[in-house]
Backbone bond lengths (Angstrom), bond angles and torsions (degrees), N, CA, C in turn:
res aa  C-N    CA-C-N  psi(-1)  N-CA   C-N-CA  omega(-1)  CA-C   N-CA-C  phi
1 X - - - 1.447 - - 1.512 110.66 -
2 X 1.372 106.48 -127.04 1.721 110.47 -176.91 1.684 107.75 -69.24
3 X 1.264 117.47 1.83 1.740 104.69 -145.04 1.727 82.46 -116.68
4 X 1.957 93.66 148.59 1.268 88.93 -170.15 1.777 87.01 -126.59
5 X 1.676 114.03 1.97 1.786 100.86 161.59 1.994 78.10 -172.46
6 X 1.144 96.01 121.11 1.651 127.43 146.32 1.324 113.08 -82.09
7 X 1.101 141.90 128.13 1.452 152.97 81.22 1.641 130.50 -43.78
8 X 1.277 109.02 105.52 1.630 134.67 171.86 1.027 132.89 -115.89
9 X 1.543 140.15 120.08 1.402 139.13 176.46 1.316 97.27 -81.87
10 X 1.079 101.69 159.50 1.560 139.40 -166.89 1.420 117.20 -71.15
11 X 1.609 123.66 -139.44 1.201 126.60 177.33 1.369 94.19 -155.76
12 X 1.791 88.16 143.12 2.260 93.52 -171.63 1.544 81.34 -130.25
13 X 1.391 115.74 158.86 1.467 111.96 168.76 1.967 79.97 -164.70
14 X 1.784 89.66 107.25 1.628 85.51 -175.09 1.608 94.01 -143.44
15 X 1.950 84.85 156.49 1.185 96.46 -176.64 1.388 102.83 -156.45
16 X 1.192 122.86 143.46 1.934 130.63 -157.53 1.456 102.94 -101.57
17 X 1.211 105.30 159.55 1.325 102.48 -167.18 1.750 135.23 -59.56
18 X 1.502 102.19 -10.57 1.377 114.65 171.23 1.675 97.38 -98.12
19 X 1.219 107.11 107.35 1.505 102.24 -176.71 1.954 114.65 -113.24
20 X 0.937 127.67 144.90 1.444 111.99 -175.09 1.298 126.46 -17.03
21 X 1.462 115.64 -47.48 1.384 114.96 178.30 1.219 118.80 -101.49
22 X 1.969 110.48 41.15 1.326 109.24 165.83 1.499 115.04 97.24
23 X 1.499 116.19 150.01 1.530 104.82 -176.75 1.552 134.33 -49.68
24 X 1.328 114.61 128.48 1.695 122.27 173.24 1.700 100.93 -26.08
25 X 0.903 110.13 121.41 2.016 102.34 146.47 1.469 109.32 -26.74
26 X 1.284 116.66 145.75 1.511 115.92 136.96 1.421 86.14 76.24
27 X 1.088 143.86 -39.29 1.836 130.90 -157.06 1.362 110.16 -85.86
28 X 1.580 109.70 148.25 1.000 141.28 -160.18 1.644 97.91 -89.62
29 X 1.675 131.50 109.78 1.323 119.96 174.13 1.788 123.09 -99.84
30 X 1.105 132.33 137.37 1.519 122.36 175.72 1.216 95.75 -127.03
31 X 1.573 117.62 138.52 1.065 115.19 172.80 0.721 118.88 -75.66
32 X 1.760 124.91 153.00 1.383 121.11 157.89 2.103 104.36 97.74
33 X 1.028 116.30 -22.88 1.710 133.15 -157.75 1.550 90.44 -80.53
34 X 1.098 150.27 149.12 1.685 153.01 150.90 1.538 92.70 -109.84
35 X 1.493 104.11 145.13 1.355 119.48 161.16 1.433 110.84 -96.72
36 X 1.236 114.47 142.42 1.791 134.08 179.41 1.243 103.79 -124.93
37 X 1.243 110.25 105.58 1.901 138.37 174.78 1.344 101.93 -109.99
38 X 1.671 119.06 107.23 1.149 125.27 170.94 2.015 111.72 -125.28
39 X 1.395 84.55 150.56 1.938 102.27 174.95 1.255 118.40 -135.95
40 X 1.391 115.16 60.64 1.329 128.53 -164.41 1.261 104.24 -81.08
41 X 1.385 134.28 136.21 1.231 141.33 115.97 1.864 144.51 -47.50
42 X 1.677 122.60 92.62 0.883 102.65 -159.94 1.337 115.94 -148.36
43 X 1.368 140.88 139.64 0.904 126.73 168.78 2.028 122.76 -112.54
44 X 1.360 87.85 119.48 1.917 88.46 -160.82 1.498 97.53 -107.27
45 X 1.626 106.30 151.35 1.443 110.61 -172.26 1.630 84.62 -153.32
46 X 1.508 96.07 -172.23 1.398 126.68 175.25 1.769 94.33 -114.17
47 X 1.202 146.84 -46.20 1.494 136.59 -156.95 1.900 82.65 -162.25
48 X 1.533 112.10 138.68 1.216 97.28 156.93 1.349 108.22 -141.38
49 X 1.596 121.71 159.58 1.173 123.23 -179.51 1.779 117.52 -117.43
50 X 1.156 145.30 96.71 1.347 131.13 -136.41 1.379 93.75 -125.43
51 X 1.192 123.96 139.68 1.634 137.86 165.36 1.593 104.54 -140.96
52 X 1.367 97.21 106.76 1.602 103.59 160.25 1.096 122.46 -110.60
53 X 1.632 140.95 169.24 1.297 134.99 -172.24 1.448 85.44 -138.59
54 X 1.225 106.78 108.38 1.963 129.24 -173.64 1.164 106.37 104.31
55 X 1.563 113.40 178.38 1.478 111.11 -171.15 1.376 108.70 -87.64
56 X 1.994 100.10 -179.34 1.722 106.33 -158.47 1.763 90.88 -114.92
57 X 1.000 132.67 117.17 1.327 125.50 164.93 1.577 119.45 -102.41
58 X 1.001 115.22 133.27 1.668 127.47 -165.17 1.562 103.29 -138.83
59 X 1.541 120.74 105.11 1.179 121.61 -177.37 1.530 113.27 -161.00
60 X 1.369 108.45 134.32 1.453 114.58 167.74 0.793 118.95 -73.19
61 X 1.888 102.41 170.30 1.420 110.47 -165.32 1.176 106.95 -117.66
62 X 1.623 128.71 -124.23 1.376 145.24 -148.25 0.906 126.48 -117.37
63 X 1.903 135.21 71.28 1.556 122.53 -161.62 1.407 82.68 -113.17
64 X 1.928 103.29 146.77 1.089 142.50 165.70 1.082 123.02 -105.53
65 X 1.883 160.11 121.27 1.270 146.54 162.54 1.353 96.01 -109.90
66 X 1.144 105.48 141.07 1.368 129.27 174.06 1.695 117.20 -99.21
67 X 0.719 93.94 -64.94 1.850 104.75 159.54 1.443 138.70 -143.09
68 X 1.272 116.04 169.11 1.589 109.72 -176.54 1.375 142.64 -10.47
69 X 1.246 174.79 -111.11 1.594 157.36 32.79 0.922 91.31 101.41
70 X 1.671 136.91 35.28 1.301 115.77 150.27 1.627 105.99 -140.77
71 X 1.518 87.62 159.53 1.712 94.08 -179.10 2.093 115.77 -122.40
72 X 0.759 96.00 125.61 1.882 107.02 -170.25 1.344 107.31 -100.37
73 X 1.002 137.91 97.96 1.697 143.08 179.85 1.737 113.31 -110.51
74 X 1.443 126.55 91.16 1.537 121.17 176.14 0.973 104.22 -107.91
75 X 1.390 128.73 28.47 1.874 119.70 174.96 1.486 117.28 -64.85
76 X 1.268 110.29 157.00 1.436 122.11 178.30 1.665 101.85 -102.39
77 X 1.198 112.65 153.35 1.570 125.08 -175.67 1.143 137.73 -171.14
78 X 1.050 144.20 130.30 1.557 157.48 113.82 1.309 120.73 0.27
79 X 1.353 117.72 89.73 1.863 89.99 -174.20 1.903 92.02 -128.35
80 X 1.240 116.18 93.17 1.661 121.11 159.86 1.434 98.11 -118.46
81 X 1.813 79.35 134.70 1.759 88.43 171.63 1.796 112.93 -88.42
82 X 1.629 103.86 -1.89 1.543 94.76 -171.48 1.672 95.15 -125.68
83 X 1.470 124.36 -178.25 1.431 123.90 -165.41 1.794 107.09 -58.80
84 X 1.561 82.31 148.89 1.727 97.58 -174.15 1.714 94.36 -120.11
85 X 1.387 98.35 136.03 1.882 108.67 162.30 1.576 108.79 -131.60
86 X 1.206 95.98 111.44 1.892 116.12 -175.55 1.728 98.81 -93.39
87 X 1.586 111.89 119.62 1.423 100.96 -179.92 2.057 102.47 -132.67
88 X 1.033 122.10 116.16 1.048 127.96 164.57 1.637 122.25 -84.08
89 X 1.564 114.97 148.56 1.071 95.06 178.34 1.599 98.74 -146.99
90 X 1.528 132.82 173.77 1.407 140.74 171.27 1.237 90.69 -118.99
91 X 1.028 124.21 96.43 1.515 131.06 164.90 1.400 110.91 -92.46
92 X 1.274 112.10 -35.84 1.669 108.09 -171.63 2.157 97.83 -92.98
93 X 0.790 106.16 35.26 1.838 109.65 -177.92 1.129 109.74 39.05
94 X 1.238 135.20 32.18 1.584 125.54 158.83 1.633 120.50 -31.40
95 X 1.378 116.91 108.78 1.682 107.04 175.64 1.004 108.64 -53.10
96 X 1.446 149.06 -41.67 1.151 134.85 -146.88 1.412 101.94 -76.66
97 X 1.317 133.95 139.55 1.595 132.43 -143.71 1.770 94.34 -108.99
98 X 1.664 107.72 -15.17 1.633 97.25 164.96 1.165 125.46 -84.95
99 X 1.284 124.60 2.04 1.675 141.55 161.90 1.554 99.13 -49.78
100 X 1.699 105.66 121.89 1.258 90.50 -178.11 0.952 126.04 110.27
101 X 1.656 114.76 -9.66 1.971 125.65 -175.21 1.188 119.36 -116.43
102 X 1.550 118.12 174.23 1.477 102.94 -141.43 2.166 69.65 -134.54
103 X 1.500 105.55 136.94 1.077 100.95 -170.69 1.663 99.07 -149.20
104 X 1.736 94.09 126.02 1.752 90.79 -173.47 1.282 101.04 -116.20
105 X 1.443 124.97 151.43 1.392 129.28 -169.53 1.775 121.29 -146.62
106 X 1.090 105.25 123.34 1.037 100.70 178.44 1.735 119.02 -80.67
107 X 1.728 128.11 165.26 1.340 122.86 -144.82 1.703 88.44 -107.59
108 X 1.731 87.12 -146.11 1.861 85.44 165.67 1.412 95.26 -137.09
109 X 1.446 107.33 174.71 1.096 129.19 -156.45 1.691 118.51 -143.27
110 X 1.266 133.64 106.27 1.437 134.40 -162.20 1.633 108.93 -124.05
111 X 1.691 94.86 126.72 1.327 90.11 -174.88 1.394 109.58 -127.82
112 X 1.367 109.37 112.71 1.492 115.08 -149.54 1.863 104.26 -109.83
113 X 1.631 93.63 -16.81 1.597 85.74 179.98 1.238 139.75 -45.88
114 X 0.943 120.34 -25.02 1.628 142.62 -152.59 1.619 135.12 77.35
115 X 1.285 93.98 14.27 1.750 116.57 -157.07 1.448 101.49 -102.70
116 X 1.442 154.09 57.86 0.915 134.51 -164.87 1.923 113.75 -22.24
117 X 1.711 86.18 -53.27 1.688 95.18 -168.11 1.320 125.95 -35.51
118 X 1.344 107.85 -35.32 1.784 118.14 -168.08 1.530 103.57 -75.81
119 X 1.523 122.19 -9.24 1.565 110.17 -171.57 1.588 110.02 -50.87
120 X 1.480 119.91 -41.19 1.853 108.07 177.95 1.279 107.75 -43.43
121 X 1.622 133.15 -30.12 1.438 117.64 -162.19 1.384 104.78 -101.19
122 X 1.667 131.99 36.50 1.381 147.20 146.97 1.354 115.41 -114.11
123 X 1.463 89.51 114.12 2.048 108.52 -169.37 1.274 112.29 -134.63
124 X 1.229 124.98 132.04 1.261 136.86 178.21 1.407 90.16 -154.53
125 X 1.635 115.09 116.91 1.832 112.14 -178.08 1.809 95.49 -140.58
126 X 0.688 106.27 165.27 1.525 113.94 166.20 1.769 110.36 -120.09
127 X 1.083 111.23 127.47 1.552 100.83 -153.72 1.660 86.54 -163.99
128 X 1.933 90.29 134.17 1.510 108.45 -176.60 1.752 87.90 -117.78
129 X 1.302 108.50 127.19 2.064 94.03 -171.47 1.483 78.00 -149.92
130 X 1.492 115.94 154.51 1.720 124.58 -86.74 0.975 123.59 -97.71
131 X 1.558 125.85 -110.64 0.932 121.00 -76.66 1.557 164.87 -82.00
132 X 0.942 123.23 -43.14 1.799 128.76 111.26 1.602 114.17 -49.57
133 X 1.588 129.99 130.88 0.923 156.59 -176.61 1.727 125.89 -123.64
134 X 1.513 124.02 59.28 1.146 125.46 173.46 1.630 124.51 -75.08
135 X 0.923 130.65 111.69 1.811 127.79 -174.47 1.808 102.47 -139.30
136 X 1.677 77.37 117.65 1.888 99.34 -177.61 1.657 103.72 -105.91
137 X 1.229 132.62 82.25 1.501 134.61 -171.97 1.820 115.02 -73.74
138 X 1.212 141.10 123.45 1.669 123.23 151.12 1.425 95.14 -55.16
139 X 1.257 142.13 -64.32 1.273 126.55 -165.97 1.782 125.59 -95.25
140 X 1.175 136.73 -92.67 1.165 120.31 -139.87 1.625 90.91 -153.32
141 X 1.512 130.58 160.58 1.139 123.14 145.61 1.410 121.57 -134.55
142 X 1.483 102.52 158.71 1.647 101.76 -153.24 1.889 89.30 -129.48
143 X 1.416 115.48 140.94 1.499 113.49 164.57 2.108 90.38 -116.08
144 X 1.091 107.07 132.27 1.445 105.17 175.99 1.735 84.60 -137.64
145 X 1.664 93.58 138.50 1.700 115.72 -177.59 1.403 82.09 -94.47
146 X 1.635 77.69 169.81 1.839 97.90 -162.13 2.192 98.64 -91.56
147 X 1.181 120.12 -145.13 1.147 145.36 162.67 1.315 125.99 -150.49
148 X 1.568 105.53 124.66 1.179 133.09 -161.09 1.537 109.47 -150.68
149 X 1.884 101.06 173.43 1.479 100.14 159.70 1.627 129.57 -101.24
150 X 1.227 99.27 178.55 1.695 82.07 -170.77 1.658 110.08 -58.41
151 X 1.449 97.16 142.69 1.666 124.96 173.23 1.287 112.90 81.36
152 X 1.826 109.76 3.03 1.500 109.84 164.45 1.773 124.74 -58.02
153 X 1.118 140.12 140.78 1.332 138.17 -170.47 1.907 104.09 -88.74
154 X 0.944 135.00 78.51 1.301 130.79 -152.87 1.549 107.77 -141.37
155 X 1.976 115.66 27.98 1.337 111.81 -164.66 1.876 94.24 -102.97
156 X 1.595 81.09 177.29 1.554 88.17 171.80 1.483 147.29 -121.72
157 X 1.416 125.14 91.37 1.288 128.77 -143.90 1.136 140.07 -89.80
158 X 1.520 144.91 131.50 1.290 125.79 -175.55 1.740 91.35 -115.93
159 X 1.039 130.40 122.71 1.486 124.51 -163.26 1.856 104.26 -155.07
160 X 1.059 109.78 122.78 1.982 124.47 -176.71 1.470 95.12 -131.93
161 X 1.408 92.48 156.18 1.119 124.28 -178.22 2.336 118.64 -71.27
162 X 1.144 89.61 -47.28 1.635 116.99 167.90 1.712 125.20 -101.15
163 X 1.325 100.77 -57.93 1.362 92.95 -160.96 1.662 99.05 -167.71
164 X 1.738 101.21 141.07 1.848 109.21 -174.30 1.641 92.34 -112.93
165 X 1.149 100.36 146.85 1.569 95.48 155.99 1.872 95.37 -152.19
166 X 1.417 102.65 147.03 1.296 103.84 171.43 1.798 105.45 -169.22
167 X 1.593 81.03 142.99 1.564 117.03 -168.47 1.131 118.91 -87.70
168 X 0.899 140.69 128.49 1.615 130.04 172.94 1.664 121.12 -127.59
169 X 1.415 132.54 169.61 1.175 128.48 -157.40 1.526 125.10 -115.19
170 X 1.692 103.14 6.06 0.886 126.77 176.34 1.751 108.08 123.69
171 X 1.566 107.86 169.65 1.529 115.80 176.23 1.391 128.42 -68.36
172 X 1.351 113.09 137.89 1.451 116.01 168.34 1.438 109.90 -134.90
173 X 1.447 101.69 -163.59 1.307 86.85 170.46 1.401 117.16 -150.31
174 X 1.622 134.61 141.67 1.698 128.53 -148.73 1.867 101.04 -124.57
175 X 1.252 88.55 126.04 1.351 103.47 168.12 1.538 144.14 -91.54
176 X 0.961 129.79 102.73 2.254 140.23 -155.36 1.130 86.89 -129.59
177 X 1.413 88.97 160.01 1.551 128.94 172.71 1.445 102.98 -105.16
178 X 1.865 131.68 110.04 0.776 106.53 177.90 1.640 118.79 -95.73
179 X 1.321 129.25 166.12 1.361 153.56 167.92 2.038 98.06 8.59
180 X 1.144 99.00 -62.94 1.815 95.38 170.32 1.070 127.07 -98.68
181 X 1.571 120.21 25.96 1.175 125.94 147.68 1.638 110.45 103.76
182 X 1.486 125.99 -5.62 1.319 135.49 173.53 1.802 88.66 -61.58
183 X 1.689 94.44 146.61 1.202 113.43 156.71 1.149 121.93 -84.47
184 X 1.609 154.62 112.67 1.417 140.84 168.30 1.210 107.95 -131.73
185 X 1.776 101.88 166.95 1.661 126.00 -147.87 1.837 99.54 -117.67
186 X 1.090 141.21 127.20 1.540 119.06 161.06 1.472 77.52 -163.21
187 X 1.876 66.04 149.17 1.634 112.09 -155.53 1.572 114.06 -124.68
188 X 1.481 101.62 103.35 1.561 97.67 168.33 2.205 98.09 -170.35
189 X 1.278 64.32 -159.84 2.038 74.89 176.09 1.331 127.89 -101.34
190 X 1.522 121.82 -21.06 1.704 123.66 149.35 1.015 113.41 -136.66
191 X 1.314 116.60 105.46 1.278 133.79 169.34 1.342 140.08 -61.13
192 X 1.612 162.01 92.48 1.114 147.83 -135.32 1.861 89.30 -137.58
193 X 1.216 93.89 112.17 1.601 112.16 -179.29 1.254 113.75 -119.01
194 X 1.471 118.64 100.88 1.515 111.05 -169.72 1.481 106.52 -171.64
195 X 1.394 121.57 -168.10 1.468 131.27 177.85 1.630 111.05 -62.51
196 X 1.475 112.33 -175.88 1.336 106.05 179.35 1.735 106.85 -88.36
197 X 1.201 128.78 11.37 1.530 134.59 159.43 1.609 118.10 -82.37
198 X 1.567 97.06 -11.33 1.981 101.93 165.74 1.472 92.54 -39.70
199 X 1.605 93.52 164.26 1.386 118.86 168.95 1.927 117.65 132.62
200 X 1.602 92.78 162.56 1.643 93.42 156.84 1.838 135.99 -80.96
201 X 0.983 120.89 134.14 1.743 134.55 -163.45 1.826 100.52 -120.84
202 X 1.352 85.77 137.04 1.446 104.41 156.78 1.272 116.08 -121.64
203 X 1.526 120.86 166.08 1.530 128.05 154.05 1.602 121.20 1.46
204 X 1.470 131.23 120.62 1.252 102.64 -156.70 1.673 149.75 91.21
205 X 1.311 91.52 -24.74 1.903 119.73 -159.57 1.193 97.23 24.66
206 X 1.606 116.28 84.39 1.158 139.15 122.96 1.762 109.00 -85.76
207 X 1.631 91.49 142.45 1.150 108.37 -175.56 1.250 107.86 -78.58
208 X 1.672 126.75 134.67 1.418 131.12 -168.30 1.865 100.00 -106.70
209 X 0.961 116.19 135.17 1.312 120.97 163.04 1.509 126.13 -82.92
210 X 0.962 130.20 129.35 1.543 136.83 -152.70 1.853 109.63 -102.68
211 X 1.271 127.47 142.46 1.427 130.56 -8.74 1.536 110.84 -48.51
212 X 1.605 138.90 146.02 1.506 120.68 167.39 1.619 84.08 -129.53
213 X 1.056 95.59 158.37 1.981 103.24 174.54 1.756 99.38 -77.21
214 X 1.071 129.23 -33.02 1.786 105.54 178.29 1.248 115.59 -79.49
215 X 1.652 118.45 -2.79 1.481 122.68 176.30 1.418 96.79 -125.18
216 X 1.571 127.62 114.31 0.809 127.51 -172.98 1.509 104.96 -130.38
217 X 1.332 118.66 142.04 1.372 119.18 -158.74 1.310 127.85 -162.54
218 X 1.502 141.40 80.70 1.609 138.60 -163.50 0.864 139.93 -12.04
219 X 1.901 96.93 -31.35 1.986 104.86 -165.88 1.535 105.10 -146.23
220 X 1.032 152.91 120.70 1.222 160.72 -140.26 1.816 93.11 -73.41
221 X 1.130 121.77 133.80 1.348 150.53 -176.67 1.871 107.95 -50.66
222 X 1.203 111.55 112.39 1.860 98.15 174.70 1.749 109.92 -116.34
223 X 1.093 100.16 130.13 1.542 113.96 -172.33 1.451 103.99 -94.51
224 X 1.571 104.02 156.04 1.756 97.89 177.05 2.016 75.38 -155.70
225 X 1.867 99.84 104.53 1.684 91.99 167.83 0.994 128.08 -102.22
226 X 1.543 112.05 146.38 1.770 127.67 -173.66 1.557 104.49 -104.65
227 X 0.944 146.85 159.28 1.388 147.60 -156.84 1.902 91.18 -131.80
228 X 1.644 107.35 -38.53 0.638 105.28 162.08 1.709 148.67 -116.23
229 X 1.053 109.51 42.21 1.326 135.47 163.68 1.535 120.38 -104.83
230 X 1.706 120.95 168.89 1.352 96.66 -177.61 1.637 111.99 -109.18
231 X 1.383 123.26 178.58 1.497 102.90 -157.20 1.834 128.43 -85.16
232 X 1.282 101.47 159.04 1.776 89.34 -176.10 1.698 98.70 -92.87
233 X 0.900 117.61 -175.86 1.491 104.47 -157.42 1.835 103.70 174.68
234 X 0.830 120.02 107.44 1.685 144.50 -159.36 2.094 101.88 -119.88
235 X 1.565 114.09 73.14 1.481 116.43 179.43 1.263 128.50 -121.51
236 X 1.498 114.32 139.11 1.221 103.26 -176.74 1.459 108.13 -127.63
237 X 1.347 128.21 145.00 1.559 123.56 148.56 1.978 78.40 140.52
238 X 1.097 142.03 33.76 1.586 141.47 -178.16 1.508 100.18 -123.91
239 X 1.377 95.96 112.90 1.810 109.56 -178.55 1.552 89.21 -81.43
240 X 1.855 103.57 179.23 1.137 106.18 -170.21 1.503 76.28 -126.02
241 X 1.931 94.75 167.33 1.386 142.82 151.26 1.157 129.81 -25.21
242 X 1.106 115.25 -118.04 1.487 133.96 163.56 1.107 120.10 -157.63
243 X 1.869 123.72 154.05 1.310 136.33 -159.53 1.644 102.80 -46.78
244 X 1.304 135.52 -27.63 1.639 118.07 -145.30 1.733 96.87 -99.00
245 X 1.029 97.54 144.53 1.593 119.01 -176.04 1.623 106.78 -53.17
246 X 1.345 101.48 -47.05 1.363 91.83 176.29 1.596 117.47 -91.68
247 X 1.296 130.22 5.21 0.758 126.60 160.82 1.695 134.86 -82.59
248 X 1.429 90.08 -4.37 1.892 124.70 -172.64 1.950 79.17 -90.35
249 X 1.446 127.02 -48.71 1.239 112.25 -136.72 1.758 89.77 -84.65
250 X 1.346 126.86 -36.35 1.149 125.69 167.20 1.496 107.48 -43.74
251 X 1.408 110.47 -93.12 1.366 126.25 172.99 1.945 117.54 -12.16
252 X 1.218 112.34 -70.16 0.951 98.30 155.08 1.519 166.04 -25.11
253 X 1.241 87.00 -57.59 1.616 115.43 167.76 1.516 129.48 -63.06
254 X 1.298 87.34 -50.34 1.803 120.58 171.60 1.951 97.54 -47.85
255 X 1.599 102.43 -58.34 1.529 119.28 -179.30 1.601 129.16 -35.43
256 X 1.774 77.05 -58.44 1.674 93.59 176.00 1.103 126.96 -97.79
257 X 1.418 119.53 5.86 1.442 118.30 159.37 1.386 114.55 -89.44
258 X 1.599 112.61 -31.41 2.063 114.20 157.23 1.210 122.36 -55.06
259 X 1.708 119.08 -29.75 1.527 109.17 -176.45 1.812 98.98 -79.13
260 X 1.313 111.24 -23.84 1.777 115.00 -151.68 2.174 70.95 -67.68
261 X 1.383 107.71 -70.08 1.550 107.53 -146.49 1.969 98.63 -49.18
262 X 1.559 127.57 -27.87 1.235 122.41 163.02 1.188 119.90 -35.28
263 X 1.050 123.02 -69.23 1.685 154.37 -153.40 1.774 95.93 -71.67
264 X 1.567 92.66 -19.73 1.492 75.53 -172.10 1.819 106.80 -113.17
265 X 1.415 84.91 12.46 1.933 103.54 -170.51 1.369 114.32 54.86
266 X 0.789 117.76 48.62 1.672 147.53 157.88 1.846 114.07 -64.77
267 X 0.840 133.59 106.71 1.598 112.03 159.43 1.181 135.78 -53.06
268 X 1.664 139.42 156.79 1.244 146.10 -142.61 1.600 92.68 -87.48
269 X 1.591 110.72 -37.76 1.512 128.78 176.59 1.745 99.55 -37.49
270 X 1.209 124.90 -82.21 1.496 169.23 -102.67 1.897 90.88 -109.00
271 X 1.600 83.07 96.67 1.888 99.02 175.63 1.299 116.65 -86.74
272 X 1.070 102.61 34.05 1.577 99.95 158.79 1.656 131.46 -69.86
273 X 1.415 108.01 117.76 1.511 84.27 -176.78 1.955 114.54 75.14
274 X 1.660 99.80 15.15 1.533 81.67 -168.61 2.039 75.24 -114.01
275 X 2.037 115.86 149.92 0.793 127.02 163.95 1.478 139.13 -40.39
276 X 1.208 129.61 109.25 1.615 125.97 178.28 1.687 109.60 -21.64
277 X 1.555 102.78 -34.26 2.151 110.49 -169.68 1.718 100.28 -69.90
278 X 1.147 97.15 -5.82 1.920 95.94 -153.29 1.986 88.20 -59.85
């Protein structure tokens, strides 16, 4: 159709060997050990330079926990540690004015254990992470958070290390189902569709007020909030980790469950909502 490269995580449906109804057959138990079942979607570089002709879709998929001591990660991602330039284009004149857009999405997220606590270790995110962030669109860009339960990690991120800038090609307009099932329409050139923790971040996740010179951006930002979805989220000034995928999926996680308890003026102390990996 419109898309000229998808990125999608997978599907996790995990559960450790002590499972509600008691140990697996046959399985091997260690105490204390969590299993990490991941279906990531990803594309990792050192510097990347991207030109597509149609739009870019980047979206997670399907994590399930079943019980305790385990962690489910199907996010889709971006992982350069050095500057990224995302360029879309309508080369073939498609009217439709979202031909051409770069759209990140978060997946869903099921938390079946019975543990409220373990929800941080169900992730499905769509996440562009960093560091320089250049994006020249013909059409539109959209961050849409995923659906989940509470304290699931399921938002959607455009996040560098220095500095975002992004272009767009003018307005359209994108259609979701939100969280209770209403259909709605909103119309503009960057879209931020998510919980009431949407928004722009600096260094810290302090909240940046827009226009800011490290977030730089063509067309003034349009929000549409879900209370229940997870958040879209546009940050800059967060160094990275280290090269290994799973070391991004720790790292990560750990990240955005510290900025969530900020945002919510929480102390650094205060495990609420903080991951079993922490």
């Amino acid at each position: 159709g419109a898309y000229g490269l998808v990125v999608k995580g997978g599907t996790v449906d995990s559960q450790n060997a002590h499972g509600p109804g008691g140990a697996v057959a046959g399985a091997t138990v260690t105490a204390g050990r969590t299993r990490t079942s991941t279906a990531l979607g990803a594309i990792q570089a050192q510097s990347l330079d991207l030109e597509v002709n149609g739009s870019i879709l980047l979206q997670g998929g399907a994590s399930n926990v079943r019980s305790g001591a385990t962690i489910a990660d199907t996010s889709a991602a971006f992982l350069v540690t050095g500057q990224k330039n995302i360029r879309t284009t309508n080369s073939n004149g498609v009217a439709d004015p979202s031909f051409g857009s770069l759209l990140v999405k978060g997946g869903r997220a099921y938390n079946n254990s019975g543990n409220a606590s373990v929800a941080p270790n169900i992730r499905s995110r769509g996440q562009v992470d960093p560091s320089d962030l250049n994006i020249t669109l013909d059409g539109i860009a959209v961050l849409h958070g995923g659906e989940g339960g509470a304290g699931t990690l399921v938002s959607s991120q455009l996040v560098a290390g220095d500095s975002i800038t992004i272009a767009t090609g003018g307005p359209a307009s994108y259609t979701y189902t939100s969280s209770a099932g209403a259909v709605r329409t909103v119309t503009g050139e960057i879209l931020l569709i998510g919980g009431t923790g949407s928004g722009t971040f600096g260094q810290g996740n302090v909240r940046l007020t827009m226009p800011n010179y490290l977030i730089q951006t063509s067309a003034p930002l349009t929000y549409s909030l879900d209370a229940g979805l997870g958040d879209a989220v546009i940050q800059v000034g967060r160094s990275l980790f280290d090269n290994s995928l799973l070391g991004y999926v720790i790292f990560a996680a750990n990240e955005e469950t510290r900025a969530g308890r900020i945002r919510k003026g929480l102390g650094e102390g205060d495990d609420l909502g903080a991951p079993a990996c922490k």
